[in-house]
N, C-alpha and C positions, 0 to 999 in steps of 0.2 A: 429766319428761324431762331440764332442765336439771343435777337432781341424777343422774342415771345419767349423764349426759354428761361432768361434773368425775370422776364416782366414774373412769368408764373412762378418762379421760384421764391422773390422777394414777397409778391402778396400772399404766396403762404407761409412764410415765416412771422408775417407779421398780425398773422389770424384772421385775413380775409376773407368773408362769408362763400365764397365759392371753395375756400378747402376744408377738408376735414380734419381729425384729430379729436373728432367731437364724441366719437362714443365710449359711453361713461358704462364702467361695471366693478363690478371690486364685490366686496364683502365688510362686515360692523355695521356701525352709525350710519343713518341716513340723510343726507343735504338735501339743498332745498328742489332740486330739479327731483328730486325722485328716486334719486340713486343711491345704493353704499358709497360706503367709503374706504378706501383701502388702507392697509394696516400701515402702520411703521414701517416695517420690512420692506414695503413694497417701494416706497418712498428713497429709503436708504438705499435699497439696489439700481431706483435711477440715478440717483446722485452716483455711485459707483460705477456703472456702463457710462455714464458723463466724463470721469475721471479717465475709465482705460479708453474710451473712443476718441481722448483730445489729447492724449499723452505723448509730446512730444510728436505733437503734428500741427505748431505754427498755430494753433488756433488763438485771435486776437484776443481782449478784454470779452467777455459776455456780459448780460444783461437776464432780467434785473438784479439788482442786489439790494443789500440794505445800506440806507442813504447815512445811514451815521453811524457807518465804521468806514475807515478811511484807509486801511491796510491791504494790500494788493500783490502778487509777485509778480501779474503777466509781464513780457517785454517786449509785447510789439507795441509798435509804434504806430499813429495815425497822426493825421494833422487833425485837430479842432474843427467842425464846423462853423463857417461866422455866424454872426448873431440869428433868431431868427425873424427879424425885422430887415434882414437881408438877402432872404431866400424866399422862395415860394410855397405858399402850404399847400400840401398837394392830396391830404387825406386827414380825415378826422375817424375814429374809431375809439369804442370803449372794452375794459376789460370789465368783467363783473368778480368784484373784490378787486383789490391793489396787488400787481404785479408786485411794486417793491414795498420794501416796509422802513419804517422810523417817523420817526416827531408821531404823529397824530393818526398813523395810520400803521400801529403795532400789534393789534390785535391778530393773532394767528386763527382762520377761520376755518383748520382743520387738513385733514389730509385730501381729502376729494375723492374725487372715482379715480383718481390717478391719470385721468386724461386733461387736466384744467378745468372744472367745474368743481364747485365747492373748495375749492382751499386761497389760498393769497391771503391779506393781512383787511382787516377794516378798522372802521373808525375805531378809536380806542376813547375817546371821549364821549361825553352824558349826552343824550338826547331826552327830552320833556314827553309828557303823555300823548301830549298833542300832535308833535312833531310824528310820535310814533303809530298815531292812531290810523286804521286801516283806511285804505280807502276801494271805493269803489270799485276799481279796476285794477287790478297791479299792472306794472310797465313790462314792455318788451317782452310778449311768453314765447319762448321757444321749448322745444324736446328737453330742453336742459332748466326749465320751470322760467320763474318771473323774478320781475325785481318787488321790493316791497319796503313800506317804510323802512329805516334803518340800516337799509342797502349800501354798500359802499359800492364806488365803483372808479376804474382810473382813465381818465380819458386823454390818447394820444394826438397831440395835435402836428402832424408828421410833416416836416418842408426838407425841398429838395435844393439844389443849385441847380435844375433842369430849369427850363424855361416851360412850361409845364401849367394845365389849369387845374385847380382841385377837381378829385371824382372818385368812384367807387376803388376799391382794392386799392396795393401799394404797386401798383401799374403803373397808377397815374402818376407817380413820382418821376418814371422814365420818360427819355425822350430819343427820337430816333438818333437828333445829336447828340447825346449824354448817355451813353450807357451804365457807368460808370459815377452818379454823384454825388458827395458832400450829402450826408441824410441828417440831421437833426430831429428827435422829438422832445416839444414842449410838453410837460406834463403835469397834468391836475387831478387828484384827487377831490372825489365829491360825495358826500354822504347824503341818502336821499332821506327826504324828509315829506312829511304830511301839511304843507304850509304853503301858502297861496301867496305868500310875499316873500318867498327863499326865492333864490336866484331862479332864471327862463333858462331853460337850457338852449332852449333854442334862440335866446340869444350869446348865449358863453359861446357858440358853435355857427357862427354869422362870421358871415367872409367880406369881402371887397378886394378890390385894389388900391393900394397905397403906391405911391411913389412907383407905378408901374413892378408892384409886384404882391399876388395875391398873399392876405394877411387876415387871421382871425384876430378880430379887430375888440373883442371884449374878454382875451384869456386873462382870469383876474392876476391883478399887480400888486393885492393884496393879501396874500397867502403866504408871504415870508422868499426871502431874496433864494431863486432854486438853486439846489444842491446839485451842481454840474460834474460829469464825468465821460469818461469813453467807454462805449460798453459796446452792444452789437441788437440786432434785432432779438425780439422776444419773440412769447407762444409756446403750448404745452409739446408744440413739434419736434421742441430743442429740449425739451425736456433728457435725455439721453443721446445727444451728438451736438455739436458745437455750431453754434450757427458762425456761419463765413463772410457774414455782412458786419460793415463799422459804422456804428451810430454815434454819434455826441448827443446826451443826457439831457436835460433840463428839468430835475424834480423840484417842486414846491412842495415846502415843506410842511405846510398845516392843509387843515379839509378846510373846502369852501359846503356850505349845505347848497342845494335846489330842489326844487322843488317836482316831486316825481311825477306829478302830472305833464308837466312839460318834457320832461325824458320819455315817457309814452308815447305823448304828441310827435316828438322827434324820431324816433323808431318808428313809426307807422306811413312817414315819408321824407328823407332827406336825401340830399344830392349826392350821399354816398354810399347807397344801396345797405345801411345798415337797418337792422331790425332788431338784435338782442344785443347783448352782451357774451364777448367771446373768454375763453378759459385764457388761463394764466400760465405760465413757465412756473417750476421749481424756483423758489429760491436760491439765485447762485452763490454758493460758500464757499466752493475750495476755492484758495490765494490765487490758487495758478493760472484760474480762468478769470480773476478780479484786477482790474486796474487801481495803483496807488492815487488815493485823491488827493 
């Protein structure tokens, strides 16, 4: 029982399509699922229930933050995850808009419905007419709308030190021996585009085994050397209490484009039961919850 209790508690921190947190309402401006968007106020008083509910109750580094400010007060301590050409990938997931923001992905994309829909950071660079012209279908529709050209979105490519095979939710990260593992996520940002020669997402998100140990084998090497840190699991869950799990970081710092036909295609069937794009965490600011980089 203990081990189904962490398994369900970790895959909804990390916005796994079997939990919620998903319903959106507010009031203002309208985003793209349909919904308002909630005020200032509303945004400012989770940051504030975040602040009295972690005060002085041991909670580690959190996540996300912003990748180009390097100032921190937490003081617990974690060990590092090893690299993760050393661990196993055990879940791929995407957020729609970027969890953290800096270099290329500074754009603030509003408040949201205050439940993680409509707000996080996107591309903050030019896209062409073309790049941006509609297409056909938009990707991924769920309750909370679709993706569409000019979409950003950040994709976590999540490994454990379980001995572990990739699969749906952050479950599959566990293992009956390893309760407890080492979690590392790789992380890429990728702005969607109208272009039949931008990157396959479904190949950026192709797995194998390497050196006896599963490995996304095409996360690009090109996007600038990642901006590494400790932080902890994301998700708009944690939006107002501290998540209790240690991550080690790996942001890359520039947008890759691909191509949103293939984000479609890959939402409509992959080995990890995903279909849309999940809400984002608050931006974490206060020092007290940030680790020094």
């Amino acid at each position: 029982m203990k081990k189904v209790m962490i398994a369900v508690a970790v895959s909804a921190v990390f916005g796994a399509p079997a939990f919620a947190f998903e319903d959106s309402h507010g009031s203002s401006e309208m985003h793209s699922g349909g919904h308002a968007a909630v005020s200032d106020e509303v945004i400012a008083e989770q940051r504030a229930a975040l602040a009295k509910n972690t005060k002085g109750q041991g909670f580690g580094p959190q996540a996300p933050r912003d990748i180009d400010a390097v100032a921190g007060n937490n003081q617990r301590v974690f060990s590092s995850a090893p690299a993760y050409t050393e661990m196993n990938l055990c879940n791929i997931h995407f957020h729609e808009s970027a969890e953290h923001k800096g270099h290329d992905f500074s754009l603030y994309a509003g408040n949201g419905d205050g439940h993680g829909y409509g707000s996080g950071y996107k591309y903050s660079g030019t896209l062409s007419k073309a790049e941006l012209a509609p297409v056909k279908h938009n990707a991924c529709p769920s309750a909370h709308g679709d993706l569409k050209p000019g979409d950003t979105i950040e994709v976590h490519y999540v490994h454990t030190t379980a001995q572990v095979k990739p699969g749906p939710t952050l479950g599959s990260c566990l293992s009956k021996a390893i309760k407890n593992p080492q979690l590392r996520v790789e992380t890429q940002v990728y702005v969607l585009v109208n272009d039949k020669n931008a990157l396959d997402f479904k190949e950026l998100t192709a797995y194998k085994k390497v050196n006896g140990l599963y490995q996304a084998t095409n996360i690009p090497t090109n996007t600038g050397v990642p901006v590494e840190y400790e932080g902890s699991t994301t998700g708009p869950g944690y939006n107002e209490k501290g998540s209790p799990f240690q991550v080690t970081w790996g942001i890359r710092p520039h947008v890759a484009k691909v191509n949103i036909e293939t984000v479609g295609e890959w939402c409509e069937g992959n080995d990890f039961n995903e279909d849309h794009g999940h809400g984002v965490r608050n931006l974490v600011t206060n020092p007290d919850l940030l680790s020094e980089m």
